[in-house]
mmCIF file of the C-alpha atoms, coordinates in Angstrom:
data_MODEL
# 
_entry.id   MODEL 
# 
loop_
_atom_site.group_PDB 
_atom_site.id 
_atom_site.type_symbol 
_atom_site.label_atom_id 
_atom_site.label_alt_id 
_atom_site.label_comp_id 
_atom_site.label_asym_id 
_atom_site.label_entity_id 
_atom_site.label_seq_id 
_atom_site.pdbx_PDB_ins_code 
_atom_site.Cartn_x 
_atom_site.Cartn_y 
_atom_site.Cartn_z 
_atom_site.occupancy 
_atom_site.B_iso_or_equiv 
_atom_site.pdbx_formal_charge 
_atom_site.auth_seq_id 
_atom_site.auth_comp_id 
_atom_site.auth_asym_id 
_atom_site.auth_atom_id 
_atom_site.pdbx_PDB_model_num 
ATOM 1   C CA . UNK A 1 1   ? 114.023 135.652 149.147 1.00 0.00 ? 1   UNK A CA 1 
ATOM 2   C CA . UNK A 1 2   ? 113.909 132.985 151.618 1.00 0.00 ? 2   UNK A CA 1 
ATOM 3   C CA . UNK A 1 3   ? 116.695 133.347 154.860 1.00 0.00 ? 3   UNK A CA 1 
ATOM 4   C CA . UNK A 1 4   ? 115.302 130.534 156.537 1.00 0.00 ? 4   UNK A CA 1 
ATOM 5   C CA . UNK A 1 5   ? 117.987 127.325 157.264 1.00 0.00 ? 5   UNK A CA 1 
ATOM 6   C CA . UNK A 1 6   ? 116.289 124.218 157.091 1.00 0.00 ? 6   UNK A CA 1 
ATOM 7   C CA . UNK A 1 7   ? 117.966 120.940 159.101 1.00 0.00 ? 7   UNK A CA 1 
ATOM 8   C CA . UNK A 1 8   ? 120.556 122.812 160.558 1.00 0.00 ? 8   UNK A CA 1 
ATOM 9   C CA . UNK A 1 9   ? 122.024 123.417 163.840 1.00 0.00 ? 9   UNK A CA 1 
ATOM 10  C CA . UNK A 1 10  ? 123.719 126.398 165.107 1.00 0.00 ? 10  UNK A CA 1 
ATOM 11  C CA . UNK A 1 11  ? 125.735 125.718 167.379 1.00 0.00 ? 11  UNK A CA 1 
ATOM 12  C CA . UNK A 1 12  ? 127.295 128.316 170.319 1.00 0.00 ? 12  UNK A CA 1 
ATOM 13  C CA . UNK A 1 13  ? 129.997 130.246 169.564 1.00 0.00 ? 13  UNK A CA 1 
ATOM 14  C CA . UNK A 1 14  ? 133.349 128.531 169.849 1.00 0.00 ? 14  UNK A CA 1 
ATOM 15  C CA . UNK A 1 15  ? 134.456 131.483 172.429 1.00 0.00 ? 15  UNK A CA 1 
ATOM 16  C CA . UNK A 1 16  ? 131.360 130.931 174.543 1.00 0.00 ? 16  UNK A CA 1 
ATOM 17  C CA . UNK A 1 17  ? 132.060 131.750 178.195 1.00 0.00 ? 17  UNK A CA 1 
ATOM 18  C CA . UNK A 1 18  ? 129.686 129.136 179.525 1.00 0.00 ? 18  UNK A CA 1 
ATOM 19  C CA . UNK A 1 19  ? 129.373 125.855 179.896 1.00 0.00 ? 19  UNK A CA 1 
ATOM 20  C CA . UNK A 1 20  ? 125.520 125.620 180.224 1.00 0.00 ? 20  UNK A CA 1 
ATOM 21  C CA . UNK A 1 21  ? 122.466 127.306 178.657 1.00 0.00 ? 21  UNK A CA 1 
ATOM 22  C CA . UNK A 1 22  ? 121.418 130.073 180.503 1.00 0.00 ? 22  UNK A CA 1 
ATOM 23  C CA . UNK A 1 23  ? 118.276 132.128 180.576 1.00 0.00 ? 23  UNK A CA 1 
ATOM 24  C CA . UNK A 1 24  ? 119.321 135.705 179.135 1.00 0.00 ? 24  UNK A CA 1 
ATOM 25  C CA . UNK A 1 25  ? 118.075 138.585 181.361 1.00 0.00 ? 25  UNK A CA 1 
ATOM 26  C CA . UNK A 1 26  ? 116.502 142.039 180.752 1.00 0.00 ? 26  UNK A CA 1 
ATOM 27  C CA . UNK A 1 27  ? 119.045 144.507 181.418 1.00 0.00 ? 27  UNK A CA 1 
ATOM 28  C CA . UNK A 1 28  ? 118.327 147.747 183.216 1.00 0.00 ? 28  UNK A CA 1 
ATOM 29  C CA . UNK A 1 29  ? 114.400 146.915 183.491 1.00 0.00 ? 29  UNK A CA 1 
ATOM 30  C CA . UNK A 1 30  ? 114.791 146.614 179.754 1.00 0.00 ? 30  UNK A CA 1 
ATOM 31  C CA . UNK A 1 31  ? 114.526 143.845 177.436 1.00 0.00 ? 31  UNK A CA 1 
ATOM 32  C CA . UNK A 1 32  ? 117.871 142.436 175.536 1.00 0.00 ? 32  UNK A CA 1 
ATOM 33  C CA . UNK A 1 33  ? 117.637 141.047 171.876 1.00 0.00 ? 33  UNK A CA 1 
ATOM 34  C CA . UNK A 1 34  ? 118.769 137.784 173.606 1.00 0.00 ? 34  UNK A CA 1 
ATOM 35  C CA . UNK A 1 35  ? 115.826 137.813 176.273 1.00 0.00 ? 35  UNK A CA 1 
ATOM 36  C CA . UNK A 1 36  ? 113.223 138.900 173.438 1.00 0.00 ? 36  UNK A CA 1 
ATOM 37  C CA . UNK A 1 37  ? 114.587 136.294 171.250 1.00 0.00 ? 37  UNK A CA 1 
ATOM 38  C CA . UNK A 1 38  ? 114.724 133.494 174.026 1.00 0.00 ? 38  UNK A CA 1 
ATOM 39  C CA . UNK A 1 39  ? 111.352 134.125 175.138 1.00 0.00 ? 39  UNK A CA 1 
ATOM 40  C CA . UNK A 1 40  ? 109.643 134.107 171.683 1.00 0.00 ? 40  UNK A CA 1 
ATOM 41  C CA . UNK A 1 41  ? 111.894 130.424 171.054 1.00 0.00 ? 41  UNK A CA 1 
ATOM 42  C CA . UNK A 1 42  ? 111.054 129.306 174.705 1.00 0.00 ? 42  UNK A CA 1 
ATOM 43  C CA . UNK A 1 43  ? 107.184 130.185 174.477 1.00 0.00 ? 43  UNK A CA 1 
ATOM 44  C CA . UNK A 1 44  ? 106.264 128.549 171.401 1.00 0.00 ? 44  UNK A CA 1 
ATOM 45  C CA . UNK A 1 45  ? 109.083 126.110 170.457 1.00 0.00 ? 45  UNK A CA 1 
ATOM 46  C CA . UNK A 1 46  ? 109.125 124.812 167.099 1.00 0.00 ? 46  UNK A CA 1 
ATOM 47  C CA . UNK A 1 47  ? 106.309 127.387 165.869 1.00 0.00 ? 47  UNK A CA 1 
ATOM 48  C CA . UNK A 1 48  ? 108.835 130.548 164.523 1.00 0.00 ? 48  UNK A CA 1 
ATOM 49  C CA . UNK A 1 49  ? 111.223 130.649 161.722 1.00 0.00 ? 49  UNK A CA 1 
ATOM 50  C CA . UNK A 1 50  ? 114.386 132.670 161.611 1.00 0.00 ? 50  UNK A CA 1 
ATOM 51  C CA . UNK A 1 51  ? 112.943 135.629 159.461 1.00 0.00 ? 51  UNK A CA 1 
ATOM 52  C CA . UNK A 1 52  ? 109.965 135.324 162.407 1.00 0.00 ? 52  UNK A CA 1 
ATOM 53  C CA . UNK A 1 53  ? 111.978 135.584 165.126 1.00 0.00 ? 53  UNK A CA 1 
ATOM 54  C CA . UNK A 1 54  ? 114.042 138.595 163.629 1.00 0.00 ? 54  UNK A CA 1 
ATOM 55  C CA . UNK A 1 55  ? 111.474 140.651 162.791 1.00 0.00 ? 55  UNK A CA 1 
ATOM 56  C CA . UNK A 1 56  ? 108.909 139.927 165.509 1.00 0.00 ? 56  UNK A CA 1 
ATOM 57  C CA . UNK A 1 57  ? 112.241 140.819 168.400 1.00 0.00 ? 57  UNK A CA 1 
ATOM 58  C CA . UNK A 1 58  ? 112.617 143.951 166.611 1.00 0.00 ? 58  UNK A CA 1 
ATOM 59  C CA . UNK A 1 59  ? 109.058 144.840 166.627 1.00 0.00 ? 59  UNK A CA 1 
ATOM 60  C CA . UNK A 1 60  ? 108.951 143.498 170.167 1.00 0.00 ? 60  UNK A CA 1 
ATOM 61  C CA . UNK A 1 61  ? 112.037 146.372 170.936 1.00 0.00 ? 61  UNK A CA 1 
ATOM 62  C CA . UNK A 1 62  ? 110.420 149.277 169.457 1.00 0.00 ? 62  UNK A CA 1 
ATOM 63  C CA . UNK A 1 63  ? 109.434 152.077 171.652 1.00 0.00 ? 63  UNK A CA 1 
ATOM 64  C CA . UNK A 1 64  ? 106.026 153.081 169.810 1.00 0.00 ? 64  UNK A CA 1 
ATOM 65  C CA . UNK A 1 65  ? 103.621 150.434 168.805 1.00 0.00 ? 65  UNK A CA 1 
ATOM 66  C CA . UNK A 1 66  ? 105.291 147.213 169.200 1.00 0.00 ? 66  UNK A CA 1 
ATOM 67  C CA . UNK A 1 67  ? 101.418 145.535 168.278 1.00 0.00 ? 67  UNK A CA 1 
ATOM 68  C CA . UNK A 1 68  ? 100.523 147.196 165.145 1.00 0.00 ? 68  UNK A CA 1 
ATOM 69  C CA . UNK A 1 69  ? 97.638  146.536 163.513 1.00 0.00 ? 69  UNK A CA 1 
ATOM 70  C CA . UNK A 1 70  ? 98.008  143.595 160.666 1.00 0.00 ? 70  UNK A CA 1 
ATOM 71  C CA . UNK A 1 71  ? 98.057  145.971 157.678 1.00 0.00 ? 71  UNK A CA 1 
ATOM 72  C CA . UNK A 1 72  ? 100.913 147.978 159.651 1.00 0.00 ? 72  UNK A CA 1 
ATOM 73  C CA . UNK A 1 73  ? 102.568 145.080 160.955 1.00 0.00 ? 73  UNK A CA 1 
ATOM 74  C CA . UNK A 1 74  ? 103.178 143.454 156.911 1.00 0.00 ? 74  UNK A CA 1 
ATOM 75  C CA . UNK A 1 75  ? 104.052 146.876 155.687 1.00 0.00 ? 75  UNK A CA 1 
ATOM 76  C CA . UNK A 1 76  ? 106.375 146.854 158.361 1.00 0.00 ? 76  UNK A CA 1 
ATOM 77  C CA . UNK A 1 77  ? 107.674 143.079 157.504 1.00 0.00 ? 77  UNK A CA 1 
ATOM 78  C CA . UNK A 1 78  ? 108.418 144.141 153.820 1.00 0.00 ? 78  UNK A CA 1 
ATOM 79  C CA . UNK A 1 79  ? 110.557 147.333 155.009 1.00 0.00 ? 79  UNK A CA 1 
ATOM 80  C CA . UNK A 1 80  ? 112.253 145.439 157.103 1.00 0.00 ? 80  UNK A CA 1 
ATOM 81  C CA . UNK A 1 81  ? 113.440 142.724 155.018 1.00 0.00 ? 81  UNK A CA 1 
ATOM 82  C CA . UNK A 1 82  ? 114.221 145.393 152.653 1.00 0.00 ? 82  UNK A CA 1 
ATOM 83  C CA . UNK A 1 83  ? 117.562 145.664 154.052 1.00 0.00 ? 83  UNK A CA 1 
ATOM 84  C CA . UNK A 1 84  ? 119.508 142.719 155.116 1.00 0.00 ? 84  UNK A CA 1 
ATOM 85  C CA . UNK A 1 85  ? 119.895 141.282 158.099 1.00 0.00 ? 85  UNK A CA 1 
ATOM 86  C CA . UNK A 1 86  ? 122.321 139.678 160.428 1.00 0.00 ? 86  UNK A CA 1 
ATOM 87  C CA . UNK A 1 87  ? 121.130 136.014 160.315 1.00 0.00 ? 87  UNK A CA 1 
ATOM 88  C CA . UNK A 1 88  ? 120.642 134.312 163.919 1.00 0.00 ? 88  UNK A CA 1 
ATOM 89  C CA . UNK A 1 89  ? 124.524 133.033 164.310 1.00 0.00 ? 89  UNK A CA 1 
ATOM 90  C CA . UNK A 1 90  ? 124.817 136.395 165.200 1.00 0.00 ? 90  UNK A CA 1 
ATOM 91  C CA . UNK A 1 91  ? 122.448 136.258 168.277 1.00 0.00 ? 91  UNK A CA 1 
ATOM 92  C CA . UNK A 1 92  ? 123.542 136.153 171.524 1.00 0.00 ? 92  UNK A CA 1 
ATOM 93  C CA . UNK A 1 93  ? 121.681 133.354 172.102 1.00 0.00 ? 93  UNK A CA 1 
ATOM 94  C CA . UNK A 1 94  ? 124.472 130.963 170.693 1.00 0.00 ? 94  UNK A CA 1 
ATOM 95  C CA . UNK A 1 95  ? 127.055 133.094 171.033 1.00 0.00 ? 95  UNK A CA 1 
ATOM 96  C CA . UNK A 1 96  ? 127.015 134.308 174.761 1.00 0.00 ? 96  UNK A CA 1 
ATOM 97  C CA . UNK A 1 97  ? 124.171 132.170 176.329 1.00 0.00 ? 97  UNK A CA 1 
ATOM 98  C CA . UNK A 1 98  ? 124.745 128.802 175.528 1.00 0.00 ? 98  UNK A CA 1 
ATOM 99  C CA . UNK A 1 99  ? 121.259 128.177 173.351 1.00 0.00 ? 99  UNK A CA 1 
ATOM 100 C CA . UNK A 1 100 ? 121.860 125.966 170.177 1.00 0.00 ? 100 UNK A CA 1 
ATOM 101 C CA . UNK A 1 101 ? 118.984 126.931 167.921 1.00 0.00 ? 101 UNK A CA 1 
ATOM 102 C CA . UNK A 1 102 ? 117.623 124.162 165.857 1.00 0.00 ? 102 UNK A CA 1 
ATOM 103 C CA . UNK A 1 103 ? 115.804 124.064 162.399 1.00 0.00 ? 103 UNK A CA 1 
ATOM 104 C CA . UNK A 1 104 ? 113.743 121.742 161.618 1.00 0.00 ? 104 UNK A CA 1 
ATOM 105 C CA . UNK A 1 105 ? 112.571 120.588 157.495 1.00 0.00 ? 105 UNK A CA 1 
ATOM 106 C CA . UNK A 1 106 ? 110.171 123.574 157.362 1.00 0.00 ? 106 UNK A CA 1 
ATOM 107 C CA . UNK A 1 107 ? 112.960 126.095 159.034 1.00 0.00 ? 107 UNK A CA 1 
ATOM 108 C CA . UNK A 1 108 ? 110.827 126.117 162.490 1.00 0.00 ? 108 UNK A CA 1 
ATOM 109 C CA . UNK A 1 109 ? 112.976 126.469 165.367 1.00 0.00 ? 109 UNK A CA 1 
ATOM 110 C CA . UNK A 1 110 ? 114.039 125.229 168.748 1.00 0.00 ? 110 UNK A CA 1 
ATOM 111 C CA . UNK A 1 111 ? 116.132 125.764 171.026 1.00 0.00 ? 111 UNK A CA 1 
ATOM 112 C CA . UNK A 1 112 ? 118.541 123.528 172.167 1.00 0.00 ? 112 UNK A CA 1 
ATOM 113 C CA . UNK A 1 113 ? 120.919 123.509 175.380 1.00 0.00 ? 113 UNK A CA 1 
ATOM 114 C CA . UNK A 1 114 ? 124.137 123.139 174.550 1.00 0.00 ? 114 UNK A CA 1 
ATOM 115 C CA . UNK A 1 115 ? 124.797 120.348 177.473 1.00 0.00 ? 115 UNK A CA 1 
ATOM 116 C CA . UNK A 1 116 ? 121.884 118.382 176.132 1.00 0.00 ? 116 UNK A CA 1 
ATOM 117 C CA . UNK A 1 117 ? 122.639 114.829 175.133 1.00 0.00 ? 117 UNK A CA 1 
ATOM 118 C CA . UNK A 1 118 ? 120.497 115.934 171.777 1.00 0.00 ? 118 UNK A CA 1 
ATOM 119 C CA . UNK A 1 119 ? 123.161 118.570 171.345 1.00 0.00 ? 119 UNK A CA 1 
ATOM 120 C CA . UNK A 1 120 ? 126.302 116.848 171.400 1.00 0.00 ? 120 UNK A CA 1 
ATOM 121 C CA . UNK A 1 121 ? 125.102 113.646 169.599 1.00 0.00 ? 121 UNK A CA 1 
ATOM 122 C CA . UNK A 1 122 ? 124.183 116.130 166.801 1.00 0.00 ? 122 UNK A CA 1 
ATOM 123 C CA . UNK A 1 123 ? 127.492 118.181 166.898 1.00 0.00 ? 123 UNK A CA 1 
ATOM 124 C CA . UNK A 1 124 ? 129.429 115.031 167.216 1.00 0.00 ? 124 UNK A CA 1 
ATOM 125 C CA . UNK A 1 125 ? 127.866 114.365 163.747 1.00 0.00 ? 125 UNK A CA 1 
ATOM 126 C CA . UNK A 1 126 ? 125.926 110.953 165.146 1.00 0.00 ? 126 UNK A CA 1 
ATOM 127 C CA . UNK A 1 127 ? 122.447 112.936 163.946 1.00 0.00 ? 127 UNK A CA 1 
ATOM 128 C CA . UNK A 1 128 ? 121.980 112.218 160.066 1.00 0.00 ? 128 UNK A CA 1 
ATOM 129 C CA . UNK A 1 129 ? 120.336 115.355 158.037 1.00 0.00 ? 129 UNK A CA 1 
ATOM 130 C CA . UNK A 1 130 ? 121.396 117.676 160.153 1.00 0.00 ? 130 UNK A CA 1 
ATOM 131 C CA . UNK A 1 131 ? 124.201 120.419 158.880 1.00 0.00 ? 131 UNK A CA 1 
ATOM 132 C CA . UNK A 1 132 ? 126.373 121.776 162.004 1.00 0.00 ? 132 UNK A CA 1 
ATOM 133 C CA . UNK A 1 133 ? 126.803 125.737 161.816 1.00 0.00 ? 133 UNK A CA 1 
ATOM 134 C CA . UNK A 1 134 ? 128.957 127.204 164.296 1.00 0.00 ? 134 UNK A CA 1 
ATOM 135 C CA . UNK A 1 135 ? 127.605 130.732 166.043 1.00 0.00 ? 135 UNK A CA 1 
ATOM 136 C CA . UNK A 1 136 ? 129.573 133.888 165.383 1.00 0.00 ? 136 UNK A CA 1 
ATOM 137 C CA . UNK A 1 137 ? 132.532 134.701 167.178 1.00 0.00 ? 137 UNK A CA 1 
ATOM 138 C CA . UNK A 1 138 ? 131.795 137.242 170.305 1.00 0.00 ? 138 UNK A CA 1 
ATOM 139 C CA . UNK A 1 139 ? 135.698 138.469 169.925 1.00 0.00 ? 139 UNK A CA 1 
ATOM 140 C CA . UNK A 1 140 ? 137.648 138.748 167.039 1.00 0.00 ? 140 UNK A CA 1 
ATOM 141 C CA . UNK A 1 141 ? 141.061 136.856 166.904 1.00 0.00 ? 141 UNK A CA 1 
# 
């Protein structure tokens, strides 16, 4: 089963509370999905797809081994797509930091600041073959 979007923007949340992208922060000496996720994105742009960046920020928050060995690490991969998973409109990263994440043909990502001219030429629908997805809500109405 492939998760992976392909051309596609998500776009922050329409209850953002910012107005520019912000680097999320470790909280408490600890890191947050949305600093684990913005540093994989950040570090290697265009390199990670969304099932990549799920399960490597999960493995990356684990208390024991977060660098298991590579027969560990795909048994790992398998049990953790056994279940399903939030897709990334639900990270913070759109919805509370101000990070559009962009997919490219093959479902790599980048990310992409929401006051970016890139950003609001392909919101405003001016970018051909690229579908618009709006981030998760933060609040409910």
């Amino acid at each position: 089963m492939d998760l992976n979007y392909y051309d596609t923007l998500i776009a922050v949340a329409e209850d953002t509370q910012v107005i520019r992208a912000e680097v999320p922060l470790p909280r408490g000496g600890k890191p947050t999905v949305a600093s684990v996720q913005y540093e994989l994105l950040a570090g290697d742009p265009g390199a990670l797809t969304q099932e990549d960046v799920l399960f490597e920020s999960w493995l990356l928050r684990r208390q024991d081994d977060p660098e298991p060995p590579q027969d560990v690490r795909a048994e790992l991969r398998d049990r953790f797509f056994s279940r399903s998973q939030a897709c990334l409109r639900a990270s913070p990263l759109p919805k509370k930091h101000g990070w559009g994440l962009l997919f490219d043909g093959t479902g790599r990502i980048t990310l992409c600041p929401m006051e970016s001219d890139e950003y609001q030429r392909i919101v405003a629908g001016e970018v051909a073959g690229v579908r618009v997805l709006k981030a998760m809500r933060t609040r409910r109405r």
